[in-house]
Gaussian input, Z-matrix of N, CA and C with variables (Angstrom, degrees):
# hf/3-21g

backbone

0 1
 N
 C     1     B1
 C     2     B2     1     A1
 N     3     B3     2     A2     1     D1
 C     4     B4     3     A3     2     D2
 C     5     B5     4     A4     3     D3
 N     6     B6     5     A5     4     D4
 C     7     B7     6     A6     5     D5
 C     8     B8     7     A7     6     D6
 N     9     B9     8     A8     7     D7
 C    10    B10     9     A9     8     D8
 C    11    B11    10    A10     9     D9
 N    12    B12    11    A11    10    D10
 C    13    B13    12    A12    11    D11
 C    14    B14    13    A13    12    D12
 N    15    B15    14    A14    13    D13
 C    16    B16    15    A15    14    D14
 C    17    B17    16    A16    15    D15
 N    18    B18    17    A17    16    D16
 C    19    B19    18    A18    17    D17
 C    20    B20    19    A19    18    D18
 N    21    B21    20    A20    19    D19
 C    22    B22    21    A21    20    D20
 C    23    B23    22    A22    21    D21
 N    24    B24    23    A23    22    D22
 C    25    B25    24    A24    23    D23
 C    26    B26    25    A25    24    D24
 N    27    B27    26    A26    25    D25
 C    28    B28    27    A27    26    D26
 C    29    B29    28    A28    27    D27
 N    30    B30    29    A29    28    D28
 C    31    B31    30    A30    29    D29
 C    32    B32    31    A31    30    D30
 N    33    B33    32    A32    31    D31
 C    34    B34    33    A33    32    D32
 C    35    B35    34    A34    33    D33
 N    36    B36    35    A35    34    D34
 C    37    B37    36    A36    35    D35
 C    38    B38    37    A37    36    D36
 N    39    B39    38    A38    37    D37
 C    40    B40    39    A39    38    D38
 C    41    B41    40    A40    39    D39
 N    42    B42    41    A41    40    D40
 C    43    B43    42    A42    41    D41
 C    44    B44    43    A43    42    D42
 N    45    B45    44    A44    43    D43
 C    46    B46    45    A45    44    D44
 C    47    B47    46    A46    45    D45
 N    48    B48    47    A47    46    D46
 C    49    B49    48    A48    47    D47
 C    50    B50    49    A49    48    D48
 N    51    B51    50    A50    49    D49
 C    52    B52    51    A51    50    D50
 C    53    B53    52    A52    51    D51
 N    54    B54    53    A53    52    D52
 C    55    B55    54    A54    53    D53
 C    56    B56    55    A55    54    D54
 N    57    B57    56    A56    55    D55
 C    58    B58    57    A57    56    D56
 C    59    B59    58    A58    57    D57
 N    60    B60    59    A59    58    D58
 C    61    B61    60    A60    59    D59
 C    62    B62    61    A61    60    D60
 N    63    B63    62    A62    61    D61
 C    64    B64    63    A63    62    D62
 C    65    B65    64    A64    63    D63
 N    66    B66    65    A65    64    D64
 C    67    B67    66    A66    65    D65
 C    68    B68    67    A67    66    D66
 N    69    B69    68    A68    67    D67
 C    70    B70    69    A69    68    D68
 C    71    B71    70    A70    69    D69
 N    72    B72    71    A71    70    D70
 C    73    B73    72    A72    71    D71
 C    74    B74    73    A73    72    D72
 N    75    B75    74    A74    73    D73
 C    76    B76    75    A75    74    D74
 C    77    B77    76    A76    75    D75
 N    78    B78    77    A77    76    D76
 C    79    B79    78    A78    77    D77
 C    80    B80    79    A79    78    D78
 N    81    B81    80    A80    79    D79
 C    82    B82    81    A81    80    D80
 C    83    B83    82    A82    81    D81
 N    84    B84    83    A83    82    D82
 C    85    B85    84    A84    83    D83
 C    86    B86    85    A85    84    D84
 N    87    B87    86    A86    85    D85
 C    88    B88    87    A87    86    D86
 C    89    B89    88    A88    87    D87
 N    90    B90    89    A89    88    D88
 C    91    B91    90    A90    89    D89
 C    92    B92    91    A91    90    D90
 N    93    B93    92    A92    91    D91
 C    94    B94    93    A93    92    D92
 C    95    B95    94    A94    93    D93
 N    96    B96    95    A95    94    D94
 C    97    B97    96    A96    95    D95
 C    98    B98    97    A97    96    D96
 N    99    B99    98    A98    97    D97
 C   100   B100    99    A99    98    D98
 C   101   B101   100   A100    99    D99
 N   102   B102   101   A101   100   D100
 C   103   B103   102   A102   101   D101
 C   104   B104   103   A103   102   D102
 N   105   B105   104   A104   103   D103
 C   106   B106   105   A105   104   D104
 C   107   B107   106   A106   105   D105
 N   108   B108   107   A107   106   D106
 C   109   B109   108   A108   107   D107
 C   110   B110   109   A109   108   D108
 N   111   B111   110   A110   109   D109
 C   112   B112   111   A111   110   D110
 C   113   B113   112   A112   111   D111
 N   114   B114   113   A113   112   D112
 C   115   B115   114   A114   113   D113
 C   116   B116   115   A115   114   D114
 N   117   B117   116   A116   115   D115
 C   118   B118   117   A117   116   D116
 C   119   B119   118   A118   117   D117
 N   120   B120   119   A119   118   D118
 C   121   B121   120   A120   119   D119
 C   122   B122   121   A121   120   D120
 N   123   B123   122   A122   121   D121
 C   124   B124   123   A123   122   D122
 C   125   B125   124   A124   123   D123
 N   126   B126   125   A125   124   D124
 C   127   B127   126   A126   125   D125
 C   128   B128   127   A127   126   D126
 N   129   B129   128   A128   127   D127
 C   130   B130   129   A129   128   D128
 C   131   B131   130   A130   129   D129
 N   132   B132   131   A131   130   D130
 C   133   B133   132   A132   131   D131
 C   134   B134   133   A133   132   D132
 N   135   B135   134   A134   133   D133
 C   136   B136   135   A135   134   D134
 C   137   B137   136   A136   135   D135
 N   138   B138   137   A137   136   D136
 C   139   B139   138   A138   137   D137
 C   140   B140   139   A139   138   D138
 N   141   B141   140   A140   139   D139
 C   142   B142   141   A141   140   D140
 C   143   B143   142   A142   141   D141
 N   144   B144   143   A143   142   D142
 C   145   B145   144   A144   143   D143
 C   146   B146   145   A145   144   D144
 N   147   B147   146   A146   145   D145
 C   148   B148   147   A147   146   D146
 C   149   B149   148   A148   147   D147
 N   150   B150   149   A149   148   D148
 C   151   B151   150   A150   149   D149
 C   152   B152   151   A151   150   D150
 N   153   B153   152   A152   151   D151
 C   154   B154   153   A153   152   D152
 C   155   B155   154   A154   153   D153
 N   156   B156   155   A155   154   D154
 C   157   B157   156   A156   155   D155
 C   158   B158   157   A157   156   D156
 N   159   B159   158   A158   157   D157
 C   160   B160   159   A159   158   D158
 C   161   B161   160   A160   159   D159
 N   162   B162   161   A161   160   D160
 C   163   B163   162   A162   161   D161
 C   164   B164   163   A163   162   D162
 N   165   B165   164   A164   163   D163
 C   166   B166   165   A165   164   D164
 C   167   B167   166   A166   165   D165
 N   168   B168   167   A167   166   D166
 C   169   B169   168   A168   167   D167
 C   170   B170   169   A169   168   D168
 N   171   B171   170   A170   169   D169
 C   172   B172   171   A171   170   D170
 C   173   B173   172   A172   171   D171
 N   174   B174   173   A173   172   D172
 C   175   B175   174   A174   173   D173
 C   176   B176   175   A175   174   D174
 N   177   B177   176   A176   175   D175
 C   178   B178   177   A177   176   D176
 C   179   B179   178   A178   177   D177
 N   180   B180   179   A179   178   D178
 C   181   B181   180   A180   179   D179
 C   182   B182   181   A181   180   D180
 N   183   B183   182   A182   181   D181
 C   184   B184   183   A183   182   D182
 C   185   B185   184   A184   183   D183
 N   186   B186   185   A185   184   D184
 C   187   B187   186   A186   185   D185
 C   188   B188   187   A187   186   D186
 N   189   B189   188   A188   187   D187
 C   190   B190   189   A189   188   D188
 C   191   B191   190   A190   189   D189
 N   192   B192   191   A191   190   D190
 C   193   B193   192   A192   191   D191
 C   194   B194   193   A193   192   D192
 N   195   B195   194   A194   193   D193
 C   196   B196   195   A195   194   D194
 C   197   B197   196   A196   195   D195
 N   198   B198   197   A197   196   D196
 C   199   B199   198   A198   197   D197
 C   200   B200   199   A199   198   D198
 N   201   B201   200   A200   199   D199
 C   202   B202   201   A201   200   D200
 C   203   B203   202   A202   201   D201
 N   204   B204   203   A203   202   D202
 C   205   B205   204   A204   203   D203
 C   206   B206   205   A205   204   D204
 N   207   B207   206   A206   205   D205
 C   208   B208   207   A207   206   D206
 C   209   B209   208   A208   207   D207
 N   210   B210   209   A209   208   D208
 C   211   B211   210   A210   209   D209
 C   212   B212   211   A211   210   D210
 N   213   B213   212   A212   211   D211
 C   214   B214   213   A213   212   D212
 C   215   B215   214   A214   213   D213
 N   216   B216   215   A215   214   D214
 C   217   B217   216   A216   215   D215
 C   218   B218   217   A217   216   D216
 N   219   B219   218   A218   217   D217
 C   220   B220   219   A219   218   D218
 C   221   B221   220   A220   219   D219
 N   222   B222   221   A221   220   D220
 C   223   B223   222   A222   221   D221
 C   224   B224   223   A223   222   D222
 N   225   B225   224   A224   223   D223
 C   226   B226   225   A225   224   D224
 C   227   B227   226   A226   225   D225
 N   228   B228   227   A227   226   D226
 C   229   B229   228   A228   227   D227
 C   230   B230   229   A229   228   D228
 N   231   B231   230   A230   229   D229
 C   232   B232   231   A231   230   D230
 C   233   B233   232   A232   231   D231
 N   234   B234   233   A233   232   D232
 C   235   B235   234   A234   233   D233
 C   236   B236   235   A235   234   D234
 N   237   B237   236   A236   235   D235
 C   238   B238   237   A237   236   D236
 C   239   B239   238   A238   237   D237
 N   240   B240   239   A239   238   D238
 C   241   B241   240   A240   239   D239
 C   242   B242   241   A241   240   D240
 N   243   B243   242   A242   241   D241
 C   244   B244   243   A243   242   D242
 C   245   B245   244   A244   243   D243
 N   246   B246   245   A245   244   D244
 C   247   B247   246   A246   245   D245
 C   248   B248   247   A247   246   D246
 N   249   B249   248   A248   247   D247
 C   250   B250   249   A249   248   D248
 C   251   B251   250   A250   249   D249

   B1=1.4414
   B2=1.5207
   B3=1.4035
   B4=1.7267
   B5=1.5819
   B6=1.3964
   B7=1.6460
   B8=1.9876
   B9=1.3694
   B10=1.9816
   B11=1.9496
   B12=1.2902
   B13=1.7194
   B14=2.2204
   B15=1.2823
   B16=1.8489
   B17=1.5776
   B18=1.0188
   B19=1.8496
   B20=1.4823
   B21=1.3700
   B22=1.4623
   B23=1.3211
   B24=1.2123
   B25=1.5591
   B26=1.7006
   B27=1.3002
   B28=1.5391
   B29=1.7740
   B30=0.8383
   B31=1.7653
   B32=1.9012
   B33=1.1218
   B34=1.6593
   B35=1.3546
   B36=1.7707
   B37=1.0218
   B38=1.6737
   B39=1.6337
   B40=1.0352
   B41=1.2357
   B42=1.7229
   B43=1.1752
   B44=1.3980
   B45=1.5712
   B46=1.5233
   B47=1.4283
   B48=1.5647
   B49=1.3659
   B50=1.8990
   B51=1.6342
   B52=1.6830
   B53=1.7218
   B54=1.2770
   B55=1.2864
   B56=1.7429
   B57=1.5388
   B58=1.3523
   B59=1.3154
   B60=1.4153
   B61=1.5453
   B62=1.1215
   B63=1.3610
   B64=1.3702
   B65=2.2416
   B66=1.1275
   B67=1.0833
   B68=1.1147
   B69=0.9562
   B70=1.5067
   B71=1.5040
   B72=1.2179
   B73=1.8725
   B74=1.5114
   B75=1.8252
   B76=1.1383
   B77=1.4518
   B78=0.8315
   B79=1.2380
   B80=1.2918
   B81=1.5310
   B82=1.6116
   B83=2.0700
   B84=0.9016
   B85=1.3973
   B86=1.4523
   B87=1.5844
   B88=1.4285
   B89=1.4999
   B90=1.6219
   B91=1.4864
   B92=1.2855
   B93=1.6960
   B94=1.3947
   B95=1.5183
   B96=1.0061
   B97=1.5331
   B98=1.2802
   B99=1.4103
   B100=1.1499
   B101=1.6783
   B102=1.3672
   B103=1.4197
   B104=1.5903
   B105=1.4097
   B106=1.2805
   B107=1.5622
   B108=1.6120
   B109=1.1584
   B110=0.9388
   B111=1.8171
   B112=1.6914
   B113=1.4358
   B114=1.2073
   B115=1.3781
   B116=2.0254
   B117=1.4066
   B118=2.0809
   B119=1.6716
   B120=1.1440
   B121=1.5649
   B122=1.5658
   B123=1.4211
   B124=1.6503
   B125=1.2572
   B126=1.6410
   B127=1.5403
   B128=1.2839
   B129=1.3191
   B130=1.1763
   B131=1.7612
   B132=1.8958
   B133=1.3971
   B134=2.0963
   B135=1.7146
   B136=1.4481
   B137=1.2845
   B138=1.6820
   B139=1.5331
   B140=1.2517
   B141=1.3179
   B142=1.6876
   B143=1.9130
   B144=0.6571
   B145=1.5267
   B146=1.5336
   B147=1.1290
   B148=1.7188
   B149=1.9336
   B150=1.1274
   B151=1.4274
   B152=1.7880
   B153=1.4698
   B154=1.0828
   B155=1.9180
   B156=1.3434
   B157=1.3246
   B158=1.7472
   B159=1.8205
   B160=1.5332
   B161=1.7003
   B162=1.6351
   B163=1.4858
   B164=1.3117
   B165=1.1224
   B166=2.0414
   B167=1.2737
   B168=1.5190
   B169=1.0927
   B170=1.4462
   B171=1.0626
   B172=2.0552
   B173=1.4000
   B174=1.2616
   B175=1.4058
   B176=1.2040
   B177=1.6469
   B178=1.4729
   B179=1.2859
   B180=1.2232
   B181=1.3983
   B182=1.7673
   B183=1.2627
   B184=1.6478
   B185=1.2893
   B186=1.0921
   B187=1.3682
   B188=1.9859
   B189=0.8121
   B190=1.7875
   B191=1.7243
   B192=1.1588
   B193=1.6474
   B194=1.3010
   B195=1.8828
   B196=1.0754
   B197=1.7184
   B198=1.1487
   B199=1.5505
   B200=2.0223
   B201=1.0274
   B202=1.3613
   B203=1.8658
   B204=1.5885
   B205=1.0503
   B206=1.5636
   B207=1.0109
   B208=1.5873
   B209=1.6030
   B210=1.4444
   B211=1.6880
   B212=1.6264
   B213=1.2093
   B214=1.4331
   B215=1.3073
   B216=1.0511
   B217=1.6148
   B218=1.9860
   B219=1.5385
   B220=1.5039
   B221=1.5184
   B222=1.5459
   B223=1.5599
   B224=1.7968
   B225=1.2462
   B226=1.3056
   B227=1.7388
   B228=1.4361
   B229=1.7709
   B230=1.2521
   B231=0.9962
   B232=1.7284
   B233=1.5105
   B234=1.8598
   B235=1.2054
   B236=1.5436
   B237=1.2959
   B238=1.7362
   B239=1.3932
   B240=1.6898
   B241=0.9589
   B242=1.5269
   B243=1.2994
   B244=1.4657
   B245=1.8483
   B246=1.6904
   B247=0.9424
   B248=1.8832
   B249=1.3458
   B250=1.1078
   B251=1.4277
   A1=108.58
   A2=111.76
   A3=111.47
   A4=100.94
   A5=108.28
   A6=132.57
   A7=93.17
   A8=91.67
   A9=98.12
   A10=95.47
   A11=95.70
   A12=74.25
   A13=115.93
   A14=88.64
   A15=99.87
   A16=90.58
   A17=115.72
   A18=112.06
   A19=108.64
   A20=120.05
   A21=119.39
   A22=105.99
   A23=139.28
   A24=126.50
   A25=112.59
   A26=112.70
   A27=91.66
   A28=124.70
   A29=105.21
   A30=106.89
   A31=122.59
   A32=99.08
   A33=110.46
   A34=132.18
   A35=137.08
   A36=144.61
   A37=101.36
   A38=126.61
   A39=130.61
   A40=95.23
   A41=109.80
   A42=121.45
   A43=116.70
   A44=145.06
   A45=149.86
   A46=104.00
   A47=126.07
   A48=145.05
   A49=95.48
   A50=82.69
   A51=107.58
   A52=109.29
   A53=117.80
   A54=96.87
   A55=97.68
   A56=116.58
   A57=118.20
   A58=104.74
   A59=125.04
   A60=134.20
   A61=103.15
   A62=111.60
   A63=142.99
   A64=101.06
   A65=115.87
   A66=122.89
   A67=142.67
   A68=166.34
   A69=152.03
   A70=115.09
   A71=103.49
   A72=100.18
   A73=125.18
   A74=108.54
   A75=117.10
   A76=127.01
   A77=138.26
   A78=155.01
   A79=160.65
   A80=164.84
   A81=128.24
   A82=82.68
   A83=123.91
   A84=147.34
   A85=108.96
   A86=113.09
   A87=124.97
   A88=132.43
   A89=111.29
   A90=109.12
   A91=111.45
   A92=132.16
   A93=128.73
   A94=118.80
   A95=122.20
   A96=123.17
   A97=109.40
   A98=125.71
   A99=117.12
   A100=110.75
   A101=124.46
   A102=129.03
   A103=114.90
   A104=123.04
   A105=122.54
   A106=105.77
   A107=108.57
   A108=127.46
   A109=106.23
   A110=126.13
   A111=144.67
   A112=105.03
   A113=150.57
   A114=177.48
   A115=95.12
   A116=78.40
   A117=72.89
   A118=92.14
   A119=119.98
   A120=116.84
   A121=122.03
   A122=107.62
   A123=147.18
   A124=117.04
   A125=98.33
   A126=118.98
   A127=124.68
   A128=148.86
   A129=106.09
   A130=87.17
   A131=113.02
   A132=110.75
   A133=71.57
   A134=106.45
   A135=111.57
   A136=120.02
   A137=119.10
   A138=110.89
   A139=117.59
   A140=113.74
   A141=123.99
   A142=105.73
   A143=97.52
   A144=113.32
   A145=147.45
   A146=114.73
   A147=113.61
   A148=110.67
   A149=86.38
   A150=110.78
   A151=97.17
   A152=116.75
   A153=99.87
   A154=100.85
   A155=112.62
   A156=113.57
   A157=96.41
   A158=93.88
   A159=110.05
   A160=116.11
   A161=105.94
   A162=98.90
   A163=105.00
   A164=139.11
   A165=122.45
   A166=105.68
   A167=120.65
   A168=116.26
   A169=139.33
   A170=108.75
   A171=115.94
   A172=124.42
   A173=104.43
   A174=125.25
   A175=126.53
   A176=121.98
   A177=117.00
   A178=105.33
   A179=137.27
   A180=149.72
   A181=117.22
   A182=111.76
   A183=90.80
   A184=125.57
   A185=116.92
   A186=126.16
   A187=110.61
   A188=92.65
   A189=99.27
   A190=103.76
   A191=104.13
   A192=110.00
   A193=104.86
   A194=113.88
   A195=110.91
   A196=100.52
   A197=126.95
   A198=118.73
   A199=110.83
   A200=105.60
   A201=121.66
   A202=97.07
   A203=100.11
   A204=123.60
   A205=108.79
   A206=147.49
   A207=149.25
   A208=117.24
   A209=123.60
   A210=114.14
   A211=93.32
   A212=100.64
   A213=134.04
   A214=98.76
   A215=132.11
   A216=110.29
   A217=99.80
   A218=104.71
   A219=134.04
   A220=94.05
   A221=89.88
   A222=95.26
   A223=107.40
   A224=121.87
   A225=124.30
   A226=100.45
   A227=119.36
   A228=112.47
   A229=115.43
   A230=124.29
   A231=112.12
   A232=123.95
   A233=103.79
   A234=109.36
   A235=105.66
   A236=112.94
   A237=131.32
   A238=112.37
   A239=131.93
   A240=157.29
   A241=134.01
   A242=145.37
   A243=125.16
   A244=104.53
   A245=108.39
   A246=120.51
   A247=91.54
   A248=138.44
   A249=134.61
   A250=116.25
   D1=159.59
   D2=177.58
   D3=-87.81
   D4=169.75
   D5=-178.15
   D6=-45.30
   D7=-72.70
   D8=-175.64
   D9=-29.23
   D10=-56.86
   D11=-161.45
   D12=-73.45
   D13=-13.31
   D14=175.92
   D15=-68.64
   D16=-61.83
   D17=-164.81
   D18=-45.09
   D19=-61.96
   D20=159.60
   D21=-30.46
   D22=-82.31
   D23=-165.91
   D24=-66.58
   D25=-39.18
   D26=162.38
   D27=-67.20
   D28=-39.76
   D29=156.91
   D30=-39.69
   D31=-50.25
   D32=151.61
   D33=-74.39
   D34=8.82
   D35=145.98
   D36=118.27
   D37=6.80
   D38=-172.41
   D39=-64.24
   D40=161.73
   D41=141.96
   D42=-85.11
   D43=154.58
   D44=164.54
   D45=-104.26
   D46=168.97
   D47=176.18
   D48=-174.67
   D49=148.59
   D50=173.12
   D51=-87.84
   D52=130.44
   D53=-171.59
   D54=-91.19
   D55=14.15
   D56=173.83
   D57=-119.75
   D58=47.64
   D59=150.59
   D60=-108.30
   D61=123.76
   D62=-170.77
   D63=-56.54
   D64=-60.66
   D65=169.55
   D66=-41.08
   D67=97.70
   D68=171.21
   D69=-38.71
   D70=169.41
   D71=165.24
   D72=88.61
   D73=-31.72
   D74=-177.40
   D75=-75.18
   D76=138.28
   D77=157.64
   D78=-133.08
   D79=-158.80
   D80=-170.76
   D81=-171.63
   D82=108.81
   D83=167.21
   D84=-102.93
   D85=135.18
   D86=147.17
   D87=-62.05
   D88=112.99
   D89=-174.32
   D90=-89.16
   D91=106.29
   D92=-169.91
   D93=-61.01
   D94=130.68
   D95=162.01
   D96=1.53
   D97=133.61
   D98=164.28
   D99=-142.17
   D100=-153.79
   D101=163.36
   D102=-113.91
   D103=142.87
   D104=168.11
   D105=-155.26
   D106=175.40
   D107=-165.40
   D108=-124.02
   D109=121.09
   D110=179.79
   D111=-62.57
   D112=163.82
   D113=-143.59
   D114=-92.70
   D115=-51.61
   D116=-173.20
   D117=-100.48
   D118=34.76
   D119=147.15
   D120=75.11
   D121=30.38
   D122=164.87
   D123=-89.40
   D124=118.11
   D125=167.36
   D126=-35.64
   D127=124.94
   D128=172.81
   D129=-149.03
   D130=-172.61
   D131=-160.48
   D132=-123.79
   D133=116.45
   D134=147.83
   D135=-77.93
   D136=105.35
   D137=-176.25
   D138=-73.75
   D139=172.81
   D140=-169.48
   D141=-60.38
   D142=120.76
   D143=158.48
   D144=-143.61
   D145=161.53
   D146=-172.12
   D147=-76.75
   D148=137.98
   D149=-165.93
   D150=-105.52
   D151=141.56
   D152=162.49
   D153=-134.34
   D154=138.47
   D155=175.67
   D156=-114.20
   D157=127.90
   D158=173.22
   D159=-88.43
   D160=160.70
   D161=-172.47
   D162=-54.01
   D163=-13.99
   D164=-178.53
   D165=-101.16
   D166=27.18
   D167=177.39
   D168=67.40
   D169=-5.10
   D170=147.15
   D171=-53.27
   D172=134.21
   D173=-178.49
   D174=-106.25
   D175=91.08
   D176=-172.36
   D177=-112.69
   D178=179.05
   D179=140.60
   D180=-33.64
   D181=101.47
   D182=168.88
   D183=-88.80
   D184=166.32
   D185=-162.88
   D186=-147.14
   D187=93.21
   D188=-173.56
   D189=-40.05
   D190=142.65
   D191=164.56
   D192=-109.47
   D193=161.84
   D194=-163.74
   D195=-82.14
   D196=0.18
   D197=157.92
   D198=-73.03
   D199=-26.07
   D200=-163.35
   D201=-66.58
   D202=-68.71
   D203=176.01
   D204=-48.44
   D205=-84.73
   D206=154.88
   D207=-29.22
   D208=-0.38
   D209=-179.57
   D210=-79.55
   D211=-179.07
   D212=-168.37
   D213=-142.17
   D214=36.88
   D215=-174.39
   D216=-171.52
   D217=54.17
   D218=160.67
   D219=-91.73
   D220=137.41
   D221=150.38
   D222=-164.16
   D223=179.08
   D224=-143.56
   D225=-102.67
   D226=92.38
   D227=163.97
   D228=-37.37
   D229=-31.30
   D230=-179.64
   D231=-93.05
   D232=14.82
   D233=179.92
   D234=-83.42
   D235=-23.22
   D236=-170.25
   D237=88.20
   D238=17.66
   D239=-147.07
   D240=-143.56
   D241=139.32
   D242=174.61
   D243=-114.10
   D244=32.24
   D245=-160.48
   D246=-96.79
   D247=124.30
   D248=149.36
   D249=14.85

């Protein structure tokens, strides 16, 4: 499937994966809105964003690449599948 249709399912709590990442394990989840606290100790609103967890298990921010963005070949880990 393309990115447009992954965002929809990450928007619905899916997890996504490339079925042309070499790795296993990887994946890219939506982090919902939440609350946090600035450095000098300010409320503030962390908006929703993409999360990406690597196969060794680090957790960064994802950030689509413009290959990422243009693949065809997302599909849903929680389908139990590497099927679209």
């Amino acid at each position: 499937m393309d990115f447009s249709a992954a965002l929809g399912l990450l928007k619905d709590g899916r997890r996504m994966a490339r079925r042309s990442w070499i790795q296993s394990g990887k994946y890219v989840y939506l982090e919902p809105e939440s609350a946090c606290i600035t450095p000098d100790n300010l409320d503030r609103t962390l908006e929703a964003h993409l999360r990406f967890e690597g196969a060794e298990g680090a957790v960064q921010v994802g950030v689509p690449s413009h290959a990422g963005l243009l693949a065809e070949d997302w599909y849903n880990i929680d389908a139990g599948s590497t099927e679209g």
